[in-house]
Steps between C-alpha positions, in 0.01 A plus 500: 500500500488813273858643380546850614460759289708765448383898524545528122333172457227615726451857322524373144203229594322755700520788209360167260214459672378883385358746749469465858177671701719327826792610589662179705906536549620192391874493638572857427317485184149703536225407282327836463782780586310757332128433629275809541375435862891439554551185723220370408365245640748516805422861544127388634611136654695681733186657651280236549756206546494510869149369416581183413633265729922448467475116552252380203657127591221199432258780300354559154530768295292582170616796300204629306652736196865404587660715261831435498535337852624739699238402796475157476932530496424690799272254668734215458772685642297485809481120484134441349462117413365589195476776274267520186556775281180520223482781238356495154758651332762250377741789464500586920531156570783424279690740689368445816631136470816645413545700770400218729778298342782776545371550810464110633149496617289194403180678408223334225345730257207433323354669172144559658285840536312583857168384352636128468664499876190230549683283238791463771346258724622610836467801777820719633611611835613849326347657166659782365317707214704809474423723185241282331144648577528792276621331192170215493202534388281371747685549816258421772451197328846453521501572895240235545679242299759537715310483818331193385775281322864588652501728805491329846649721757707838376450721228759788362306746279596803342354744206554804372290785632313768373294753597402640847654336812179583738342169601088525518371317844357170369123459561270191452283644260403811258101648448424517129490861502825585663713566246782742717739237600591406118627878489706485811885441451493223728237305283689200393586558165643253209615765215503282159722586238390477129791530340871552651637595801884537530519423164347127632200391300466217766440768770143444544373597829642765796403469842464751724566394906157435591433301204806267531386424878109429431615274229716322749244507770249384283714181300554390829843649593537653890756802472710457790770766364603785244837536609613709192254726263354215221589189699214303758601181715197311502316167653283274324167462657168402423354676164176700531191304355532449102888654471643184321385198627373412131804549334623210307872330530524539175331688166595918520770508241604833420220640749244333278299195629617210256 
């Protein structure tokens, strides 16, 4: 059983580990006091986590982009049988396993990007992938790998969001020659960054609404919910023709095929 630690213990280890984007309160000790969304990322749990079921007892959890664990704490507070936290950035998941220690949640982490979810070798009752999409690459493909490697029932997605909120009627198809609905604010519309945003090179694509919901739709994700502004509850279904279906286990490293 792990010793106790102290609050000065806990701050001194927690200060070690360098900045915090999560700000998790670990005894009294918060990770991220300072943060400039504030409570961040309790601020925005506490609108959607009536979502989520309170008993998670006998259920999986996969944490895509864990951070530093403040979800996947969260999840196994509500009694999920497992909890896999992935990120591929060591220095999240050295403090996310920290904070799972202080806080005494068994949780596994594992050093592994969203393009190598195939890699893990088994499905989930509950994905979360909560501020990923907008720092990959190729995020659709990374909505299909999903779909087709690790997600079997629930699915907690949010982005950030940019642009117009309208939301353009979906229709089945588009003549050649009709070129007005790529000007209309409800298009859906993925804005790509060249260069920085928020002073984050790795901020490569915005959203706007109707974007983030035909990518859903069309990886094979039912929205069933948006119970606060950037966050969709969503159920895995069958993927349209061609979505992902090829997609190896294994081989995207990096969001190159190996």
């Amino acid at each position: 059983m792990m010793q106790a630690m102290d609050a000065e213990e806990v701050r001194r280890r927690a200060a070690s580990l360098g900045e915090w984007f999560h700000n998790i309160d670990l005894g009294g000790v918060r990770t991220a006091p300072n943060h400039f969304l504030g409570d961040y990322p309790a601020v925005k749990w506490r609108e959607f986590a009536h979502t989520i079921p309170q008993d998670l007892s006998g259920l999986s959890v996969l944490d895509i982009g864990c951070n530093g664990g403040f979800y996947a704490i969260e999840m196994k507070r509500r009694g999920a049988a497992r909890v896999l936290g992935i990120d591929a950035n060591e220095h999240y998941l050295a403090q996310a396993r920290f904070a799972a220690e202080v806080t005494g949640q068994e949780i596994e982490f594992r050093a592994l990007s969203v393009y190598d979810v195939g890699a893990i070798g088994e499905r989930f009752d509950l994905v979360l992938f909560m501020g990923v999409l907008y720092h990959l690459r190729h995020p659709l493909l990374a909505l299909d790998l999903i779909h087709e490697h690790v997600a079997s029932d629930m699915l907690v997605f949010q982005s950030m969001l940019r642009g117009a909120p309208e939301v353009l009627p979906q229709r089945e198809d588009f003549d050649f020659w009709d070129m007005a609905p790529f000007d209309d604010p409800g298009w859906p519309k993925l804005h790509f960054v060249e260069h920085r945003y928020a002073n984050d090179a790795t901020n490569w694509w915005v959203p706007n609404r109707a974007c983030v919901e035909a990518m859903l739709r069309s990886a094979g994700f039912l929205i069933e919910a948006n119970p606060e502004e950037e966050v969709y509850l969503c159920r895995r279904v069958e993927a349209p023709y061609g979505a992902g279906a090829a997609y190896p286990a294994q081989g995207f490293k990096g969001g190159r095929v190996a």
